[in-house]
PAGUTOR-653472 format. One record per residue (C-alpha): x, y, z. Coordinates in nm, 4 decimals. Layout:
BEGIN
pt u->X; v->Y; w->Z
...
This chain:
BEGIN
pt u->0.6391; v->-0.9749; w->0.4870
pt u->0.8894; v->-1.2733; w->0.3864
pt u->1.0436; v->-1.3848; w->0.6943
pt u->1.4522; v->-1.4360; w->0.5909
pt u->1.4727; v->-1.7587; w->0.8320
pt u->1.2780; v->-1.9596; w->0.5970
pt u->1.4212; v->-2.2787; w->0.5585
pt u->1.6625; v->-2.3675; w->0.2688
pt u->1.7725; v->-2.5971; w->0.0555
pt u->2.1021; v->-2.7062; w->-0.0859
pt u->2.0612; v->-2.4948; w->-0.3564
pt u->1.8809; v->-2.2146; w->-0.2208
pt u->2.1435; v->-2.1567; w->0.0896
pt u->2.4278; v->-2.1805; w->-0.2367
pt u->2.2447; v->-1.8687; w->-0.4464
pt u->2.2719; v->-1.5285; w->-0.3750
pt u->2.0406; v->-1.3829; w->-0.1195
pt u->1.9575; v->-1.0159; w->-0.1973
pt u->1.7437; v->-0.7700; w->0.0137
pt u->1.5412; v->-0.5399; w->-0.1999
pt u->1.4296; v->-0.2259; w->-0.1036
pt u->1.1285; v->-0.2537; w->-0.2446
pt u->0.7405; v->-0.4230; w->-0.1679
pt u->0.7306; v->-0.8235; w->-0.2254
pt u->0.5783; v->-0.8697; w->-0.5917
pt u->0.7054; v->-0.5251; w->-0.6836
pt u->0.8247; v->-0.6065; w->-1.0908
pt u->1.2507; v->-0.5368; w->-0.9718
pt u->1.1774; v->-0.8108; w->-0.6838
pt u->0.9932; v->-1.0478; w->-0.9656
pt u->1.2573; v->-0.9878; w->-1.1971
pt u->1.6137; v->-1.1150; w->-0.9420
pt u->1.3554; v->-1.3956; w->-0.8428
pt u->1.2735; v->-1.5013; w->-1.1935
pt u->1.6316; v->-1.5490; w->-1.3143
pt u->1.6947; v->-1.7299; w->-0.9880
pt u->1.8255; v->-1.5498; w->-0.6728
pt u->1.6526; v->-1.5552; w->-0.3361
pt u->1.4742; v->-1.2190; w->-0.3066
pt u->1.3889; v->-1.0716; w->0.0922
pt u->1.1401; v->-0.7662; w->0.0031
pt u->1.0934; v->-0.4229; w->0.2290
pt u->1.0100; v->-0.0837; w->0.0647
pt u->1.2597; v->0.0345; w->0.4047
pt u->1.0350; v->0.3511; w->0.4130
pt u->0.6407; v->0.4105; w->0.4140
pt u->0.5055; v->0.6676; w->0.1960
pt u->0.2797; v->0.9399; w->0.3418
pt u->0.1142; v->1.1652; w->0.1083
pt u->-0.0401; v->1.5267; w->0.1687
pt u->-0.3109; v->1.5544; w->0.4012
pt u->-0.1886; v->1.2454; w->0.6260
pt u->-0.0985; v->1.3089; w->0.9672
pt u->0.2830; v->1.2989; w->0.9161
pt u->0.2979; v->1.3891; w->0.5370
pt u->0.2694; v->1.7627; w->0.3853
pt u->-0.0202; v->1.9940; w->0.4586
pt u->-0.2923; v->1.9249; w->0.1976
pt u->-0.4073; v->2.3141; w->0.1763
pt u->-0.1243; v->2.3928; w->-0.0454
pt u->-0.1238; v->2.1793; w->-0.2743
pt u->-0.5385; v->2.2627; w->-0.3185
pt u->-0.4138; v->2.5796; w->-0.3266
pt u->-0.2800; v->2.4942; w->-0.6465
pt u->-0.5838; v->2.3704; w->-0.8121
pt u->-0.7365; v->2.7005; w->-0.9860
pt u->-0.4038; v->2.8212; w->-1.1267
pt u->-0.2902; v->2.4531; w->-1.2934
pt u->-0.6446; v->2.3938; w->-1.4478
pt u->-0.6658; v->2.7683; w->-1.5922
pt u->-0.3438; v->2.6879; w->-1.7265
pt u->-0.1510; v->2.9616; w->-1.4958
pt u->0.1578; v->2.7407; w->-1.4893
pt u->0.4175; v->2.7214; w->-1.8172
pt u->0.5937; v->2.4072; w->-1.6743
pt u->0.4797; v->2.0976; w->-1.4015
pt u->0.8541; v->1.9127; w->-1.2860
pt u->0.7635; v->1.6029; w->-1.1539
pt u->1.0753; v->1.4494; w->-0.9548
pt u->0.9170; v->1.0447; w->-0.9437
pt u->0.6421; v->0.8286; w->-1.0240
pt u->0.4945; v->0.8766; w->-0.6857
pt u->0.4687; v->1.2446; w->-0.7545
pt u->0.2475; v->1.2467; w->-1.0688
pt u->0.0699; v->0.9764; w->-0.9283
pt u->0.0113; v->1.1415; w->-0.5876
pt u->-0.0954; v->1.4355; w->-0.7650
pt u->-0.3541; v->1.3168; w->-0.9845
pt u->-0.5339; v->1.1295; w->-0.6997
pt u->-0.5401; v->1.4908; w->-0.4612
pt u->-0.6322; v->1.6935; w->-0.7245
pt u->-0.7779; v->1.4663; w->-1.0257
pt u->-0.7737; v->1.5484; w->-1.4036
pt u->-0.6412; v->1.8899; w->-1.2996
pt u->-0.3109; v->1.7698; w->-1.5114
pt u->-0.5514; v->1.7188; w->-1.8176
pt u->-0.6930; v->2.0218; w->-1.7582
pt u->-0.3446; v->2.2037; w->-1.7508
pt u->-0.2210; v->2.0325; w->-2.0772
pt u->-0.5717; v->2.1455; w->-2.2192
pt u->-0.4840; v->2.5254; w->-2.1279
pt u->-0.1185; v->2.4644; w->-2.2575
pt u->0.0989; v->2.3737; w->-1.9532
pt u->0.4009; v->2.1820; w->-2.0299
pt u->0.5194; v->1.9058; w->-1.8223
pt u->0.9077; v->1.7696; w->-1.7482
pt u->0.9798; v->1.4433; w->-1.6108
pt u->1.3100; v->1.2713; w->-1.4393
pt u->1.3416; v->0.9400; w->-1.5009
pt u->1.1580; v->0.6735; w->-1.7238
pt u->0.9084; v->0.5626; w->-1.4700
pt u->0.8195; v->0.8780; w->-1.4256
pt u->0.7105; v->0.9814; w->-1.7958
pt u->0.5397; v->0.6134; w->-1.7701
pt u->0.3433; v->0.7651; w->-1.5127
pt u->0.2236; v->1.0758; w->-1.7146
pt u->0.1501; v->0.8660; w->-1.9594
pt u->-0.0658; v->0.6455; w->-1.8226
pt u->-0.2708; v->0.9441; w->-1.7363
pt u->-0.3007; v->0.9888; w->-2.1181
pt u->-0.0071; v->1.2625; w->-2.1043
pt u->0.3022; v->1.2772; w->-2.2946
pt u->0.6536; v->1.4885; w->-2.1391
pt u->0.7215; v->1.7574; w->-2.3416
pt u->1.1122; v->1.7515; w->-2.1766
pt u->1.2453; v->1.3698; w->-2.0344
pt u->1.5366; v->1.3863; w->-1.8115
pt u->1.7124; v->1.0761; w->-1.7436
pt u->1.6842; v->0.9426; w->-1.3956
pt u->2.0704; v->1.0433; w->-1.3042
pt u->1.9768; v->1.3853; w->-1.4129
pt u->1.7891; v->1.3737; w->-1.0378
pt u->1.6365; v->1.7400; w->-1.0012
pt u->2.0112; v->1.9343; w->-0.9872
pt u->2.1028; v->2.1894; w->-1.2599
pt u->2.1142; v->1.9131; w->-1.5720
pt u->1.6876; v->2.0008; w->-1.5326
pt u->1.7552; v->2.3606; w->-1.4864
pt u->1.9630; v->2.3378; w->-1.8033
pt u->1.7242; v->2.1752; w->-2.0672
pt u->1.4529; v->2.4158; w->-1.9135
pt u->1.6112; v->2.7382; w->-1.9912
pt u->1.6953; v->2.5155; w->-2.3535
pt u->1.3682; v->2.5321; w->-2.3895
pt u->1.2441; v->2.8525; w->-2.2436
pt u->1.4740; v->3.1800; w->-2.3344
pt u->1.4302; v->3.3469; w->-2.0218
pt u->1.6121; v->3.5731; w->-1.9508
pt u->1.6338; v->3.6218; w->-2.3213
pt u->1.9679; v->3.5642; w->-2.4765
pt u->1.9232; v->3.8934; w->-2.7018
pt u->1.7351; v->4.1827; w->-2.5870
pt u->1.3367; v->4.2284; w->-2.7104
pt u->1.1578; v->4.5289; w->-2.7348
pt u->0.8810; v->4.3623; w->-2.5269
pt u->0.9316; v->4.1844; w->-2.1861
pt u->0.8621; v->3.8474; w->-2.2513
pt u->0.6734; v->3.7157; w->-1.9579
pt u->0.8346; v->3.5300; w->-1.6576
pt u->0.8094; v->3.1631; w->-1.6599
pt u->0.5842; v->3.0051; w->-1.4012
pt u->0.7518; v->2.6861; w->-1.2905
pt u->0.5781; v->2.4197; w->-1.0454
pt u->0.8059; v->2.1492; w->-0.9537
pt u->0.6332; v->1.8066; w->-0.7568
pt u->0.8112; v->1.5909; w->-0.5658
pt u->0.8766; v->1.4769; w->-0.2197
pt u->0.9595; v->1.6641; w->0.0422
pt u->1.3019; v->1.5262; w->0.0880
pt u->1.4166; v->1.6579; w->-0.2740
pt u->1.6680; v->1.8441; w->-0.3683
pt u->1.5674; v->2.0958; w->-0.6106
pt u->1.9000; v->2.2478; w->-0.7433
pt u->1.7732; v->2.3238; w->-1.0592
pt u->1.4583; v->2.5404; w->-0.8675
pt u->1.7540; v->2.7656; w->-0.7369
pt u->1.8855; v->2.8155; w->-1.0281
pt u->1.5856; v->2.8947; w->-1.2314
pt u->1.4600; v->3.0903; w->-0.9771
pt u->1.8078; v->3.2965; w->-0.9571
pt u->1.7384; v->3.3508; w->-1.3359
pt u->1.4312; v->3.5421; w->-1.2367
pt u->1.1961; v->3.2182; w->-1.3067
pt u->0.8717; v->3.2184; w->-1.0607
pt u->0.9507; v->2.8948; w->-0.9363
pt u->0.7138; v->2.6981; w->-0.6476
pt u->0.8541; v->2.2936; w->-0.5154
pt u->0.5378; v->2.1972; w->-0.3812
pt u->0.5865; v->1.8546; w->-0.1871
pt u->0.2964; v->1.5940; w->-0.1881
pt u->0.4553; v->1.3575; w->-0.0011
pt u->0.7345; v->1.2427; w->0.1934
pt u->0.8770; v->0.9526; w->0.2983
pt u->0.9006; v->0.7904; w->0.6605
pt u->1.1315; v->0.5036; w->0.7527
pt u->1.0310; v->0.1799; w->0.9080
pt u->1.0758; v->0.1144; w->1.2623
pt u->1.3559; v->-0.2121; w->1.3344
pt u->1.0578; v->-0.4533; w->1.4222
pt u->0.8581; v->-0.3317; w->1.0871
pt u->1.1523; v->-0.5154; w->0.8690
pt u->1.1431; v->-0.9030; w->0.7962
pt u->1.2124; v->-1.1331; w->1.0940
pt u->1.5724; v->-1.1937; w->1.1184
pt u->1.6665; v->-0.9339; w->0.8200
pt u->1.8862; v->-0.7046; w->1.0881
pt u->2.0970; v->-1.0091; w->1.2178
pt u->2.1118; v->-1.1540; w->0.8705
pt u->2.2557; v->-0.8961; w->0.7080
pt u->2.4812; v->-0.8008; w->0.9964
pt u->2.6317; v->-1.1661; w->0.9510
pt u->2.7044; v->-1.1301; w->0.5775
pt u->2.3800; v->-1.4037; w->0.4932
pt u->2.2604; v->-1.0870; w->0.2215
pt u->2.5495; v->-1.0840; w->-0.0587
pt u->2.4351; v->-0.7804; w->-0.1286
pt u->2.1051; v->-0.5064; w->-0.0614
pt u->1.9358; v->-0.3722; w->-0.4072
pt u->1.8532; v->0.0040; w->-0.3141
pt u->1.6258; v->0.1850; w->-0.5250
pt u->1.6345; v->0.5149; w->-0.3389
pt u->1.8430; v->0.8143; w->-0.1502
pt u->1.6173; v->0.7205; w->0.1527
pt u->1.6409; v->0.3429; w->0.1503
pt u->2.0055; v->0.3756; w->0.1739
pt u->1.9894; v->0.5973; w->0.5145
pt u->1.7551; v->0.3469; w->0.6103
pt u->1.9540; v->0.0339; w->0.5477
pt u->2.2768; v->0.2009; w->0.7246
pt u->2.0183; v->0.3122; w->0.9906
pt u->1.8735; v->-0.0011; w->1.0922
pt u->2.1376; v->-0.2878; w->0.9973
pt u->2.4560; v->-0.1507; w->0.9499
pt u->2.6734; v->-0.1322; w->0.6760
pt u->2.7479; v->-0.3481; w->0.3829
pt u->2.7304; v->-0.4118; w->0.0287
pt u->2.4459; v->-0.2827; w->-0.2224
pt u->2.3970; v->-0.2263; w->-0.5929
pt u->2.2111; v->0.1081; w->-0.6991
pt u->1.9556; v->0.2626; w->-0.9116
pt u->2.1274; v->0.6201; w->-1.0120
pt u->2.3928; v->0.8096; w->-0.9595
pt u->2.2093; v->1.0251; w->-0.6813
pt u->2.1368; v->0.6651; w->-0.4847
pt u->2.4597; v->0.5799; w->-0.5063
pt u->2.6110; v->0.9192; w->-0.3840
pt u->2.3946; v->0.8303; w->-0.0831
pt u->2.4601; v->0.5158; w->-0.0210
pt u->2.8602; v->0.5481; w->-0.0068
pt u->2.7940; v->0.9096; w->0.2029
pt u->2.6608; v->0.6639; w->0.5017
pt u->2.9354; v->0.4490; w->0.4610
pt u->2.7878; v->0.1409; w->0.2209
pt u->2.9887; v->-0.0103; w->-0.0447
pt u->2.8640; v->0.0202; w->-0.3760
pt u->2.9182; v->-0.2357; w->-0.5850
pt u->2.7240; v->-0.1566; w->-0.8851
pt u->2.5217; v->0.1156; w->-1.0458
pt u->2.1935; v->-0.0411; w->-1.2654
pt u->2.2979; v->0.1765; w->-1.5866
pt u->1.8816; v->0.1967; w->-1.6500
pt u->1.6777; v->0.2353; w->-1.3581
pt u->1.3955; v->-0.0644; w->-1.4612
pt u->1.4049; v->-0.4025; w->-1.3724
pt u->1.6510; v->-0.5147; w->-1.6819
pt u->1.8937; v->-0.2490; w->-1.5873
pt u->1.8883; v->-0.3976; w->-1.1873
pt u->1.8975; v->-0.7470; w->-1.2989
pt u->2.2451; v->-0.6906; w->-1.5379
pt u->2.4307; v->-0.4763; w->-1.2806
pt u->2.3328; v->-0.7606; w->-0.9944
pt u->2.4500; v->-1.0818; w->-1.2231
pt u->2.7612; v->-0.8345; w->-1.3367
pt u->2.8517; v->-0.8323; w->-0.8871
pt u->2.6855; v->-1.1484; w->-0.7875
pt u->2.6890; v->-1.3995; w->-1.1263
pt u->2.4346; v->-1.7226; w->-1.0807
pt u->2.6112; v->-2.0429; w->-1.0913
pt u->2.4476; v->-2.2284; w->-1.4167
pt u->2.2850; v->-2.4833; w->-1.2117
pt u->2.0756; v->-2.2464; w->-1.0481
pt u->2.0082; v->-2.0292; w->-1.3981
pt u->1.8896; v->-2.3391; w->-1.5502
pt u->1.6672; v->-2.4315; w->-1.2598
pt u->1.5183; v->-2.0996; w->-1.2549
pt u->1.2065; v->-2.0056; w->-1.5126
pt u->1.2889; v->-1.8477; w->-1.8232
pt u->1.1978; v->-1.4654; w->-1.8619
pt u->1.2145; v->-1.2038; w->-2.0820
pt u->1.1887; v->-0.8643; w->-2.0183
């Protein structure tokens, strides 16, 4: 990990230092670095999926298996990128199988329908990432599923069978109220999140930030912001969504900006909106495009 007492220059100690809650080369990190601030990396949490010794218990999601490749389920909600790609690497090409028997999948977020894609899969429903998993999703799913029906049908139409994949520190809002609609609804975690331990962040990062060296901490995540408030203390960040951001100011951290996209262009605008480069150090810095 980058260790934040890393000598400076002039320059350097005069542009914005900014702790990312995110792995060192991850493309938000490469992107503040390339137009010219000083980047300190830590994903804040580790990620442990089912069938590790502190994650969720790996016989139910197998459990699942039989019914998504037979094509048992109507609709897959994945909640993140992790989740589609956690569940294709328990259980793989069970999703192809599923779209090949006619399951539908929903996705929140654009990183997450990158995901599916990349698996040679394409959303049938894309929710924006502030959409999170609350009743927006449960909205746009009954918009695309009448269930109950809005008129009445002289045969029962059959119940919905939704799976929805995630962590297991989601919120499923929407899963309520689908499943209060009479939808057969199953959140089946695949993996959850830990946070790091005090000595597992960057040398010096507590007592740096704690002194004001950070102008401000880029948090990508609900659970990096308990983290950060955790382990350092309070202080100033900028956000990816509006669900971060309700986080982040419920344990007590300023929120300076919300990224109005949540990709690397998005981060990059709402950190130079809070925390504008002086033009010597834009100039010095490599030109990208993104």
């Amino acid at each position: 990990m980058v260790d934040s007492h890393q000598p400076q220059t002039d320059d350097a100690a005069q542009t914005p230092r900014l702790l990312v809650s995110r792995p060192a080369g991850d493309p938000f990190s490469k992107a503040l670095e390339q137009a010219g601030y000083h980047v300190v990396s830590t994903p804040f949490n580790h990620c442990c999926t089912a069938g590790d010794p502190h994650g969720p218990g790996l016989s139910a999601v197998c459990a699942w298996e039989e019914p998504l490749r037979a094509g048992h389920v109507m609709w897959v909600v994945f909640a993140s990128r992790r989740g589609v790609e956690v569940l294709n690497k328990l259980l793989p090409d069970a999703l192809a199988d599923a779209a090949k028997a006619g399951t539908k999948f929903a996705v929140v977020g654009p990183a997450t329908g990158a995901a599916l894609r990349r698996l040679g899969l394409e959303p049938d429903l894309e929710m924006p990432a502030s959409a999170a998993t609350g009743q927006q999703l449960g909205k746009a799913l009954r918009e695309k599923v009448d269930y109950p029906p809005a008129k009445p049908t002289k045969k029962k139409p059959p119940v919905p069978t939704l799976l929805c994949i995630g962590s297991a520190l989601s919120r499923w809002d929407s899963a309520v109220m689908l499943h209060e609609a009479g939808w057969d609804v199953t959140c089946l975690p695949v993996y959850t999140m830990l946070p790091l331990e005090a000595e597992e962040l960057p040398a010096g990062t507590i007592d740096d930030w704690r002194h004001g060296v950070f102008a401000c901490a880029v948090v990508t995540a609900p659970s990096a912001a308990r983290v950060l408030s955790d382990l350092c203390g309070k202080g100033t960040v900028v956000c990816i969504g509006d669900t971060t951001a309700a986080t982040a100011k419920k344990v007590g951290l300023k929120v300076s900006r919300v990224a109005k996209t949540a990709d690397p262009t998005g981060v990059l605008e709402a950190v130079e909106q809070a925390f504008p480069l002086e033009e010597s150090t834009v100039s010095a810095s490599p030109a990208q495009s993104f």
